[in-house]
KEVEXKE-392256 format. One record per residue (C-alpha): x, y, z. Coordinates in pm, whole numbers, always signed. Last residue first. Example, Ala and Ser with C-alpha at 12.3 -4.5 7.8 and 13.67 -1.06 7.14 Angstrom:
REM KEVEXKE-392256
      u      v      w
  +1367   -106   +714
  +1230   -450   +780
END
This chain:
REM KEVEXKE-392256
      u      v      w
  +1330   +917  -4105
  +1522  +1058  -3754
  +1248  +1120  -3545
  +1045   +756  -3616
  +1404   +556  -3592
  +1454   +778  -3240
  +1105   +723  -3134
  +1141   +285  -3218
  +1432   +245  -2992
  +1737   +269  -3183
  +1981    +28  -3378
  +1743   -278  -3398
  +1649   -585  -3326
  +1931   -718  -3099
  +1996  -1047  -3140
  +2339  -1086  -3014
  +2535  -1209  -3283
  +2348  -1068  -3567
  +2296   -679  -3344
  +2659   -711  -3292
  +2744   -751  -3730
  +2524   -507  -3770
  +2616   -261  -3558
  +2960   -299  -3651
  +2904   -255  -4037
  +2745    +33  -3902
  +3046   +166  -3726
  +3296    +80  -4008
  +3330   +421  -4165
  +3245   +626  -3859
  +3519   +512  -3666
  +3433   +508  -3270
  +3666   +703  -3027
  +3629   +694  -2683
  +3815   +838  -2363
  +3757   +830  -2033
  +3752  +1121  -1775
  +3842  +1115  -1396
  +3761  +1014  -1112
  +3451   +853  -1084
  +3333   +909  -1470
  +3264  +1151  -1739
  +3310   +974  -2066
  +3456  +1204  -2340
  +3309  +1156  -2692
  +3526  +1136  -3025
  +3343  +1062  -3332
  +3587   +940  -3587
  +3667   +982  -3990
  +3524  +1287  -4071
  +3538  +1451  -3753
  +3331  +1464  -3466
  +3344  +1591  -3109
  +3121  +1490  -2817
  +3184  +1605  -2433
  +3035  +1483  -2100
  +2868  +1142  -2241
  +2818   +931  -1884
  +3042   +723  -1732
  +2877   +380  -1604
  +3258   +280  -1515
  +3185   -173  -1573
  +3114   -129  -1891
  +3406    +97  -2031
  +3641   -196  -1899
  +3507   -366  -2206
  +3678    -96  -2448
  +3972   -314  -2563
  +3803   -481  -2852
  +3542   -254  -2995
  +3595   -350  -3365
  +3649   -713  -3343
  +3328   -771  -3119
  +3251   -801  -2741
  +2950   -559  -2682
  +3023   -235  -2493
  +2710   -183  -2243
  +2529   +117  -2054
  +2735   +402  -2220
  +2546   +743  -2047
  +2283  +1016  -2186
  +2151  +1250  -1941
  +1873  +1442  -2060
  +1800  +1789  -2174
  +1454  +1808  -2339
  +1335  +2133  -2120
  +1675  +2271  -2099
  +1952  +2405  -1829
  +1800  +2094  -1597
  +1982  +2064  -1289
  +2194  +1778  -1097
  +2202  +1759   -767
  +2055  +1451   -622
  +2041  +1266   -968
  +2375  +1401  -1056
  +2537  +1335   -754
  +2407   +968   -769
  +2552   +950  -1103
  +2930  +1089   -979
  +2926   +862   -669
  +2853   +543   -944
  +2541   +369   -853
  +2544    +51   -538
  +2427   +205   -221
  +2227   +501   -370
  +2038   +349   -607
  +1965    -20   -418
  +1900   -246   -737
  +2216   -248   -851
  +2374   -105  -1155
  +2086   +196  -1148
  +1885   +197  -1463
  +1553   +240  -1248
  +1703   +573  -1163
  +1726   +723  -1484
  +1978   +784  -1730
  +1887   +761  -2075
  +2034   +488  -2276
  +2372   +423  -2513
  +2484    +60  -2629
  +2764    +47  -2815
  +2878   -165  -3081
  +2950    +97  -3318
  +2653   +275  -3240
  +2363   +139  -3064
  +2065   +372  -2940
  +1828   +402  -2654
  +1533   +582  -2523
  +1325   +491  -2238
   +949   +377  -2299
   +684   +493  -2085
   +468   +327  -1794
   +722   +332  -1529
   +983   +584  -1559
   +983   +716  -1191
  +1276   +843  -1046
  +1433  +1068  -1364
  +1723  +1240  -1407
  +1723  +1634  -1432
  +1440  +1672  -1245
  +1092  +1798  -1356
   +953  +2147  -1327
   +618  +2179  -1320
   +499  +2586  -1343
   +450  +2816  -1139
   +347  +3188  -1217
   +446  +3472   -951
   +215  +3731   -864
   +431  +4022   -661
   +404  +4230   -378
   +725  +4389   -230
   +902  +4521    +83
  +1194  +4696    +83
  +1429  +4831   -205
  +1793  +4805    -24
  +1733  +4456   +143
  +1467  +4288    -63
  +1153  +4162   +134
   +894  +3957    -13
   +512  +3922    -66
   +436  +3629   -293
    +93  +3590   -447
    +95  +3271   -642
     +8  +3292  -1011
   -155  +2964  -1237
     -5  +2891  -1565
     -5  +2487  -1409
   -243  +2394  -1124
   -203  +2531   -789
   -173  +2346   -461
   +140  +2207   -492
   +257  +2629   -434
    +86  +2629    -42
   +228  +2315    +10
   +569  +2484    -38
   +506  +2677   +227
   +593  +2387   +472
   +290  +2287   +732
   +239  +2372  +1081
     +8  +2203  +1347
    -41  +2184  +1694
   -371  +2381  +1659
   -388  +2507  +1304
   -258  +2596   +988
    +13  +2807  +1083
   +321  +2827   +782
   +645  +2677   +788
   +981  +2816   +636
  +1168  +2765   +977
  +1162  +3137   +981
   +792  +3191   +974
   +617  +3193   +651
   +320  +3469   +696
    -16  +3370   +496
   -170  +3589   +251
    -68  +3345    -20
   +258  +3355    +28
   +422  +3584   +298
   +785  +3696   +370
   +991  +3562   +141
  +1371  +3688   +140
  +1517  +3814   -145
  +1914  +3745   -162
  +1891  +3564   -459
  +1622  +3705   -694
  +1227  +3678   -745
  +1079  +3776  -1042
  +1337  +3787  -1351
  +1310  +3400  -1287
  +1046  +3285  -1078
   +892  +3049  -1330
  +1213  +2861  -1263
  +1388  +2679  -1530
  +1792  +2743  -1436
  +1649  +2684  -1079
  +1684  +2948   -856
  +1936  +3073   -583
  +1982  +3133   -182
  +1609  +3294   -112
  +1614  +3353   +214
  +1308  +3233   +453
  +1017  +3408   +616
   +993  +3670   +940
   +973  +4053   +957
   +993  +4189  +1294
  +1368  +4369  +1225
  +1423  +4246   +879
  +1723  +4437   +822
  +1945  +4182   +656
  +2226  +4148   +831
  +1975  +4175  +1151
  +1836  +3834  +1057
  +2148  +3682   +982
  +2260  +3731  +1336
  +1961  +3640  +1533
  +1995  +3259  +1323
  +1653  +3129  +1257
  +1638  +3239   +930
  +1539  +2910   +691
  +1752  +2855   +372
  +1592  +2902    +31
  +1645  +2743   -329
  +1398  +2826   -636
  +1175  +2677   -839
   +871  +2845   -751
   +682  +2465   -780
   +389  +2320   -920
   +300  +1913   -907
   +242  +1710  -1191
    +73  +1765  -1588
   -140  +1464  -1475
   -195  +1149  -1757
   -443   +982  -1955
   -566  +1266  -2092
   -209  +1319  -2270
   -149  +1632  -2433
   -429  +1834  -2258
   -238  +1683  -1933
   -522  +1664  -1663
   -540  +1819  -1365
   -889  +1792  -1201
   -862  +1427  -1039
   -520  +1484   -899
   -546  +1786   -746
   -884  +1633   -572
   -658  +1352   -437
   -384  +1572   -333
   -692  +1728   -137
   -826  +1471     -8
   -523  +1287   +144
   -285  +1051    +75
   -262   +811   +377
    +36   +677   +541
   +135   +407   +804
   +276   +388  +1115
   +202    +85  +1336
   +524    -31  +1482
   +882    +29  +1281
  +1147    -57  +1040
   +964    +47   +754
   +731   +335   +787
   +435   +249   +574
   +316   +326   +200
    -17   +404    -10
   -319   +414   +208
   -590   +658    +22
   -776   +953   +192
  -1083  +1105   +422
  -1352   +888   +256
  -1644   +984   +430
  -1757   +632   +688
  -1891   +898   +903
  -1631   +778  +1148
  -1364   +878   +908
  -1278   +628   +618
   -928   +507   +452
   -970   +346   +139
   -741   +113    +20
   -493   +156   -284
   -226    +15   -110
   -356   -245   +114
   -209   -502     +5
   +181   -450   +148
    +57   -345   +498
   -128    -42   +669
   -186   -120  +1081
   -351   +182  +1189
   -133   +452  +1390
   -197   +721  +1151
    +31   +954   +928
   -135  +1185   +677
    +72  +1300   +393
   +104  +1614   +194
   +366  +1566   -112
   +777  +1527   -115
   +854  +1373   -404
  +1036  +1069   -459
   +833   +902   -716
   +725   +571   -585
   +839   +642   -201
   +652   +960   -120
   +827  +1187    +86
   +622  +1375   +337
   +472  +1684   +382
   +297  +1731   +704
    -46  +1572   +916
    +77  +1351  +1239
    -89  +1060  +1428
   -421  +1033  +1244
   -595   +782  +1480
   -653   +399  +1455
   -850   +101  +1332
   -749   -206  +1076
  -1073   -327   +867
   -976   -628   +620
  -1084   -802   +322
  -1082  -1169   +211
   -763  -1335    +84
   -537  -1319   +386
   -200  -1283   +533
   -100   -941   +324
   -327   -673   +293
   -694   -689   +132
   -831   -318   +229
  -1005   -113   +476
   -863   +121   +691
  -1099   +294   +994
  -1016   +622  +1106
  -1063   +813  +1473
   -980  +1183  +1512
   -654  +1233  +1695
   -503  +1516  +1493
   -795  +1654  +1274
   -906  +1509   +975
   -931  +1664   +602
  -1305  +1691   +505
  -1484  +1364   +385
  -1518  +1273    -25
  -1869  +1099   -113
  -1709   +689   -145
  -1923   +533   -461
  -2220   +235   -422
  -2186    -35   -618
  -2474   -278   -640
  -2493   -290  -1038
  -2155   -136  -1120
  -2018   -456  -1159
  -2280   -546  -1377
  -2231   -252  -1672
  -1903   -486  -1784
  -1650   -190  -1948
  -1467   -121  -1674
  -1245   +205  -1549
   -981   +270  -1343
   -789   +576  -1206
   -475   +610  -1072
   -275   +794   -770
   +109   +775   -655
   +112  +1145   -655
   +410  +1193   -879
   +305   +840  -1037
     +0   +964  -1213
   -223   +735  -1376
   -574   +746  -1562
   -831   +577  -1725
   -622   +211  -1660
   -833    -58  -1745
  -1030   -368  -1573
  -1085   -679  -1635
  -1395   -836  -1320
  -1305  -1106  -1140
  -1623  -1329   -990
  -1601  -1469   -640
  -1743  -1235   -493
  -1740  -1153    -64
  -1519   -860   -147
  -1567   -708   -483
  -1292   -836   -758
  -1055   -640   -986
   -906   -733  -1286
   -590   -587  -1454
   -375   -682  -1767
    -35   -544  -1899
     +6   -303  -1616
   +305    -88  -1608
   +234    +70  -1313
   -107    -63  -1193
    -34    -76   -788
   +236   +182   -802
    -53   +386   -953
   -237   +374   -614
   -624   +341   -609
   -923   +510   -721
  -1170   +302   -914
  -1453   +471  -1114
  -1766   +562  -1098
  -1911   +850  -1328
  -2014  +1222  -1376
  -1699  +1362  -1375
  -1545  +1121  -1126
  -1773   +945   -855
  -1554   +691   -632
  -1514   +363   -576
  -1242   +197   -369
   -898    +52   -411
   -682   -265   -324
   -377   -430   -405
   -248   -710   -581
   +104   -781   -801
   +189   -999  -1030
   +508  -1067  -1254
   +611  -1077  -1625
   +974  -1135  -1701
  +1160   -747  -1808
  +1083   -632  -2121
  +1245   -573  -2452
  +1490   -364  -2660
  +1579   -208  -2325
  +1804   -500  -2240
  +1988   -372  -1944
  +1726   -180  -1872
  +1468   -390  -1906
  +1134   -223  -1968
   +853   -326  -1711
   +604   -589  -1739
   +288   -674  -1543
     -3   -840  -1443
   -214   -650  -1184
   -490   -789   -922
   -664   -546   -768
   -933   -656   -465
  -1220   -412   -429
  -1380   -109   -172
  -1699    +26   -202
  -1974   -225   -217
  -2371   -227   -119
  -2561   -401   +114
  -2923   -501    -12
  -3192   -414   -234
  -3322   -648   -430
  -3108   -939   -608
  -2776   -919   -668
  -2505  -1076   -924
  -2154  -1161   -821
  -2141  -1490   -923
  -2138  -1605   -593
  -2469  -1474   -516
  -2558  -1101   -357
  -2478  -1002     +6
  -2876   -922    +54
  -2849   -897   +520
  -2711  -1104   +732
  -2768  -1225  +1094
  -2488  -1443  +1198
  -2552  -1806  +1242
  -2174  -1927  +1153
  -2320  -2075   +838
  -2482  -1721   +763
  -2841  -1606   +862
  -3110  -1501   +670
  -3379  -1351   +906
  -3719  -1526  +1009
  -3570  -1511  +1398
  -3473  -1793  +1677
  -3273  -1638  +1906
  -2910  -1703  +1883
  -2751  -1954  +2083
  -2510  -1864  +2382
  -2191  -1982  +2431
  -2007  -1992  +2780
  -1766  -1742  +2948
  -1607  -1856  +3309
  -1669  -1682  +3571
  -1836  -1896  +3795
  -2152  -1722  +3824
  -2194  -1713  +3443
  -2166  -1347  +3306
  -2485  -1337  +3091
  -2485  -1239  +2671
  -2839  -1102  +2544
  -2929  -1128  +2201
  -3150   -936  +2045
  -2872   -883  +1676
  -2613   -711  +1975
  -2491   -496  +1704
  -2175   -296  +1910
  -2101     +7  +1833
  -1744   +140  +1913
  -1644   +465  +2124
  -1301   +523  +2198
  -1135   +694  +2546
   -955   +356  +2633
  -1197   +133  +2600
  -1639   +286  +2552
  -1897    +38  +2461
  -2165   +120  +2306
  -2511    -49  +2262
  -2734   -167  +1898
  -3043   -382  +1919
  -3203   -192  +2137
  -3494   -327  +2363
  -3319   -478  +2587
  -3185   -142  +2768
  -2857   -266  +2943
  -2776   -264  +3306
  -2458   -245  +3528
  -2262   -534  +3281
  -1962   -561  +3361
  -1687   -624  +3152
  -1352   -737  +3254
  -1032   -667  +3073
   -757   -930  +3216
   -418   -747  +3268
   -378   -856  +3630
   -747   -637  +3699
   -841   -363  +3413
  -1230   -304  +3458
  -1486   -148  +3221
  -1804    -41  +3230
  -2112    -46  +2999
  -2430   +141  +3030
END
């Protein structure tokens, strides 16, 4: 039995009596329970209060140079002999590249990065799990085991940057030799205890951080932008530890560390088990490498927690949200309708704040409800429409991605050159500054916030650079407006394109006689080596 003391803010511990035959006690601070591996030896309060060292017992077990009792950690190589502890969590270390923007011909310098992940059983085999902001764009990636000196090459088997999650694979049989993989924990409670483990920041070897889940609701995650299931906790999570596994006190793995709150103490986030599970079964038949993403209803909805709307629309009891409009893509369509109100998805009732009960202290969106289903999958949606009444309908969902895009790691953008212009794809990463909404255009940012697909393949198409040359003389304050390609008219002689920008339209006319005698002549000078990315040559031969 151990008790504590808190006198002038020194913790005392008192020893009232302790059973010397175990090798393992507890001690219980501040409500938590910790064991502590005592190894037979016995620590004694000197009379005079100060602490003093005491030797280990002398034992036939392997001990470490600090005289710790260890057990098989395996040789520096990383190979193992017998049976001894086994690994679950690794270093990542990532070289990579990204497309320049600017330049979109080629790539950006080649940098590092490091994080961590943990091993896990996939379809029959082990893999690494850990976050795809950690491998995006990855030109080469090794992982190490902690306490090895030995880097392994790894390879991506699967990314998807909607969920911040990836998958990798290695071809050397050995590292799997004392591996053990994580078995997958149930989703935690508010207040129940978890352990973080990973190589953050400040240090080479690995780390173990300790807190409590804090807060369980849908959050926005910072590499893509979506807003996904999230478990805050009060464990320290820094840059390194993305990827990391984060344990119960069954050691389960209950979910991965990806970001933390900037700008504040001890809050950090954990993707849970079952946007991890989503993850691991969807797979894009066109791409096994990737996810198809994330469902949604597609459509727009205002909570009802004003009395007075409420009785405009005759709900009387009835509680859920207003449908205010749908996406020009929604599933929905022909379904659902502005000025429906949804009562119940699911089974379960969406209160006017558009939450749903899960539990004690807790509520969740209804849109969590929808991530959870795959694509071609139905919803049940119960809804009330003033003049009809209620109604019971199954709903498909479906993907739908946004108009401009937040994440384009890992695939190729687009681009073309004509007369001396350089045209690209708008996404976020080809922001003028690197801050998106501090330094774009008002009229881009709108359009990213705002803006809505009418098409599967539509994309926004804007004038990224005007290169100096005989023929385009004049049009150089064109590259400093970012305006994007509102309206295109041809004739025999010109193509004529309006340039949407802050304030009003500009104008552009490029001569289709000369303009690839002008491409040439820019792509000499300037070494550009080609007209098109290498799609748009392949699509148009």
């Amino acid at each position: 039995m151990v008790r504590s003391h808190l006198l002038g803010g020194l913790l005392l511990l008192s020893l009232a009596s302790l059973d010397l035959k175990r090798s393992e006690t507890f001690l219980r601070l501040g409500g938590r329970t910790r064991a502590l591996r005592l190894a037979g030896r016995l620590v004694r309060p000197r009379a005079s209060g100060m602490a003093r060292r005491v030797e280990p017992k002398a034992t036939n077990s392997v001990v470490d140079i600090f005289g710790r009792e260890v057990g098989d950690q395996g040789q520096e190589d990383g190979s193992h002999e017998g049976q001894g502890r086994k690994h679950f969590v690794v270093k990542v270390y990532c070289m990579y590249s990204s497309q320049d923007p600017s330049h979109p011909w080629t790539n950006k310098q080649q940098e590092d990065r490091m994080g961590s992940g943990c091993v896990i059983l996939h379809e029959g085999k082990m893999c690494l799990l850990t976050n795809a902001h950690v491998v995006a764009d990855a030109s080469y990636v090794e992982v190490r085991k902690a306490g090895n000196a030995k880097k392994f090459s790894a390879s991506r088997l699967k990314i998807a940057h909607e969920c911040d999650l990836a998958l990798l694979s290695l071809e050397d049989d050995g590292f799997w030799a004392d591996v053990s993989p994580l078995d997958f924990g149930p989703m935690p409670s508010l207040q129940d205890e978890v352990s973080v483990v990973g190589y953050p920041t400040g240090g080479d070897g690995v780390s173990v951080t300790e807190g409590v889940v804090s807060r369980i609701e849908i959050q926005t995650y910072e590499h893509s932008g979506v807003d996904l299931l999230a478990v805050q906790i009060d464990a320290a999570v820094n840059p390194g530890n993305s990827g990391g596994p984060v344990l119960n006190e069954d050691s389960l793995l209950i979910g991965v560390a990806f970001q933390n709150q900037q700008n504040s103490q001890n809050i950090g986030y954990v993707i849970p088990v079952p946007v991890i599970e989503h993850f691991l079964k969807d797979t894009d038949p066109q791409d096994p490498s990737r996810s198809q993403g994330f469902c949604s209803l597609g459509i727009f909805y205002q909570g009802l927690e004003n009395d007075q709307l409420r009785e405009s629309l005759a709900l009387e009891h009835r509680t859920g949200v207003y449908v205010r409009g749908l996406l020009p893509l929604s599933p929905a369509q022909g379904l659902v309708f502005p000025g429906d109100v949804l009562l119940e998805l699911e089974n379960r009732s969406i209160s006017n704040d558009g939450t749903f009960y899960v539990g004690f202290q807790e509520r969740l969106s209804f849109v969590y409800l929808i991530q959870l289903k795959f694509p071609g999958q139905k919803v049940s949606v119960k809804l009330w429409r003033p003049g009809t009444g209620e109604l019971s309908l199954q709903v498909p969902v479906f993907p739908l991605q946004p108009l401009v895009p937040i994440t384009v790691q890992d695939s190729l953008q687009p681009w073309f050159l004509y007369g001396g212009m350089l045209f690209v794809v708008l996404t976020v990463s080809e922001s003028p500054g690197s801050k998106w909404l501090h330094d774009a255009p008002v009229d881009l940012v709108m359009l990213q916030k705002e803006g809505l697909k009418k098409d599967p393949e539509e994309q926004i198409v804007i004038l990224s650079k005007c290169y100096p040359s005989r023929r385009t003389a004049g049009y150089s304050l064109l590259n400093e407006r970012y305006g994007w390609i509102q309206q295109l008219h041809s004739t025999e002689e010109f193509i004529h394109f309006n340039l949407s920008c802050v304030g009003s339209d500009m104008r552009a006319a490029v001569a289709t006689e000369t303009a690839e005698e002008v491409n040439q002549d820019v792509m000499r000078v300037y070494r550009i080596p080609a007209d098109a990315s290498l799609d748009l040559r392949e699509g148009s031969t």
